[in-house]
N, C-alpha and C positions, 0 to 999 in steps of 0.2 A: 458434235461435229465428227463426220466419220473420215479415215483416214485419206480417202479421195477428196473430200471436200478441202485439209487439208492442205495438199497436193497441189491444187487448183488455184486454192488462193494464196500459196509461194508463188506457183507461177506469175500470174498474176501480180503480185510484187517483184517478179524480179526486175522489171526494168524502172524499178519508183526509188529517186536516188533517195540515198539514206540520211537523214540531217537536212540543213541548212546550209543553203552554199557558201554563206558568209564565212562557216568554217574552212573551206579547205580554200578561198580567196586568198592568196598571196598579197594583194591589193589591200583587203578587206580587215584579214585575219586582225591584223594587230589594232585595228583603230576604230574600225564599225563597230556601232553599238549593240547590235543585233543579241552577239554571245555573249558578250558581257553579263546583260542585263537580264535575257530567258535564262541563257543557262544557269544566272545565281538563283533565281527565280525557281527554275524545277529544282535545285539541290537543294533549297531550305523547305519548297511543297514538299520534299521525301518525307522531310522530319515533322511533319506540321497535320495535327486532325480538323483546322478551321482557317480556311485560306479567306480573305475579302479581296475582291480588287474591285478597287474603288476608280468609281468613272469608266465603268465594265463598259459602256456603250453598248449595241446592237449587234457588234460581234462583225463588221461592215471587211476589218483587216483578215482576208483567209488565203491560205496556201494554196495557190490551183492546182502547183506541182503535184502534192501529194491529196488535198482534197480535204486537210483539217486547218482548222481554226489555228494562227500560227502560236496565238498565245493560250493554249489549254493546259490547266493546271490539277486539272480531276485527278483523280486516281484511288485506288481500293484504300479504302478505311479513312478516307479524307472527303470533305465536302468544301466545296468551292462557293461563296454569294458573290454574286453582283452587285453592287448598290451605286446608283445613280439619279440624277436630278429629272433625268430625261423618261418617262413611261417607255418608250420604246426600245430599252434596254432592255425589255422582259423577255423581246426574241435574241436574244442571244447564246449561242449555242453551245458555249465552253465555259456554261457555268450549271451549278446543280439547284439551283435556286437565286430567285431577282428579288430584293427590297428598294423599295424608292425611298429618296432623300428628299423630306417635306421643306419645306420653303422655307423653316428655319435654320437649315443648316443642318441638324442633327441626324447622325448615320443611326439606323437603326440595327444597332445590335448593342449585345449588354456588357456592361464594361467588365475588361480581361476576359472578351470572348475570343478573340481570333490570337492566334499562332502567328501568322504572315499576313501584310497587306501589300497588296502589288498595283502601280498605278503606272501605266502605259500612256505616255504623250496628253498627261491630264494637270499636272501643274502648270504649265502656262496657260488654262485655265480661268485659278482659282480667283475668285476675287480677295477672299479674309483667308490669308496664307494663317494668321495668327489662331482662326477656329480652326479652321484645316487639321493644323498639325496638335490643338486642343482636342479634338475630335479621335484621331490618331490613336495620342496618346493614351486614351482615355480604355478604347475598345482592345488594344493591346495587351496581351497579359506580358507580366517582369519577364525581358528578357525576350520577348517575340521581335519582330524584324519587320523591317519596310522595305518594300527595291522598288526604285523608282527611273521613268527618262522620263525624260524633258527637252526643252529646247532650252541652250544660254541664252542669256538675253544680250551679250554683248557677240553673238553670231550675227553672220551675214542675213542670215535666215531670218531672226529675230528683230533686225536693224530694218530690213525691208518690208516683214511684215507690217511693223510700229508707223512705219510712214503711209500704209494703204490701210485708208478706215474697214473697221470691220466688216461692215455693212458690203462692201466690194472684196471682201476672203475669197468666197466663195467663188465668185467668177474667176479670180487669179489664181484660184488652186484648182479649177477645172482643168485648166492649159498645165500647170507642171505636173500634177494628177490625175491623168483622163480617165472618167469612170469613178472616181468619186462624188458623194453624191452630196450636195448642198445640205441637205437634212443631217450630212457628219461633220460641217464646219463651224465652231462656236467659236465667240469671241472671246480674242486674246487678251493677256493682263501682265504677265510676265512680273509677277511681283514678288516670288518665290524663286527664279531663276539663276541667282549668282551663288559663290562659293559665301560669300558676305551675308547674303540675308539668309543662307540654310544653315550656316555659325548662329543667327542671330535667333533663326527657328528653333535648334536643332539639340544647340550645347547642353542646355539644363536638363533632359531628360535623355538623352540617347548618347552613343556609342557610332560614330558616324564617319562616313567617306564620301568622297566623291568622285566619280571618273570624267574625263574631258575626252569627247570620241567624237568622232568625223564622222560625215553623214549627208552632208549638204549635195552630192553627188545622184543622192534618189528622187530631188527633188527638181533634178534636170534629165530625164530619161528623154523626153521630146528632142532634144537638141546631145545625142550620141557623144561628139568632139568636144564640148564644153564641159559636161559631164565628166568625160575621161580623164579631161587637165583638172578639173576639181579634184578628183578622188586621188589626184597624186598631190596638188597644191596643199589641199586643207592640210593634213597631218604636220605641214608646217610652218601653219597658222600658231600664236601663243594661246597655252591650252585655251583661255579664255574665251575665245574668239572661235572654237571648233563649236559644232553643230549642237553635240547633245550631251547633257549630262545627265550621267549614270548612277543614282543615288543608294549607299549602303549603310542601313539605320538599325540600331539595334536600341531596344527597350533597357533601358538601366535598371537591375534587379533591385 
């Protein structure tokens, strides 16, 4: 690249805001999950040669503002897989390689291969929390790490999803999600979701946390006023009862 080109392409960035707004949200900062969960997410990618994110999808969540994939976790001397249940995960664009997950359950990589596993809005999900987190454990080497959201189950979100069959998601997350597409809505299970069942997952092999973050506010953008009175409400909702949690897991050497 010569010194024009350069040039060119600062320019070019100069009006492309830097970060995520959720960071400098006064609203946001302290309680959305957004940083939380990427940002631990890129700090343990730095230290990591074999990232997984498991439930990678199609890659459907992207940054307009900036133009990338909000959850991209690449980087030099590091390789990123995807493994998912779904074939159409293979077009996804923030990872370095796609394994599919065959109908037994079993992730395909070798055990104490990966460094970090990262799963974005894919535990309420699962059906067998109990191979789940078998599976996990397994492909982990001593001491590698999980970062995980999720929805609580005892959230608003959670509560209202459970009473509209699955079978009808899709049509009711058209209207709070416009431009989401039916082919990214899978059915919920919520089996894995409390601070109680990820104690019950969690304790024998890991090193573990969890955060309680508000969030319920992005899933009312259609209706502006309602929205705004959430995003000041929820934060003080009991943790239980907030939008999303934030999960931090470490491999027990």
């Amino acid at each position: 690249m010569t010194q024009d080109d350069t040039h060119t392409e600062r320019i070019q960035m100069a009006d492309t805001p830097l970060g995520w707004r959720e960071i400098f949200s006064e609203a946001n900062a302290g309680f959305d999950s957004l940083v939380p969960f990427l940002g631990v997410a890129q700090m343990l990618a730095n230290e990591a040669q074999l990232v997984v994110e498991v439930g990678c999808g199609r890659g459907a969540v992207v940054d307009a503002a900036q133009g990338r994939a909000i959850q991209d976790l690449r980087g030099a001397n590091r390789t990123v897989i995807g493994i998912d249940v779904d074939p159409a995960a293979v077009d996804n664009p923030a990872i370095d390689e796609f394994r599919l997950i065959d109908q037994s359950g079993h992730w395909p990589l070798a055990t104490g291969e990966a460094d970090l596993a990262v799963s974005d809005w894919v535990l309420e999900h699962v059906v067998d929390p109990n191979q789940f987190i078998a599976e996990l454990t397994r492909v982990l080497r001593p001491g590698g790490a999980f970062v995980a959201r999720t929805v609580s189950r005892y959230s608003p979100l959670s509560l209202a999803s459970r009473s509209v069959p699955n079978s009808r998601h899709a049509r009711v997350l058209s209207r709070l999600q416009p431009g989401r597409e039916a082919r990214d809505v899978f059915p919920t299970m919520y089996r894995m979701n409390t601070r109680k069942d990820l104690a019950a997952l969690l304790d024998a092999k890991f090193e573990w946390t969890v955060s309680h973050r508000a969030g319920l506010n992005h899933y009312l953008h259609p209706w502006l006023r309602v929205a705004r009175f959430i995003e000041a409400a929820e934060p003080r909702l009991p943790r239980s009862m907030r939008t999303t949690l934030v999960i931090y897991a470490r491999k027990r050497a």
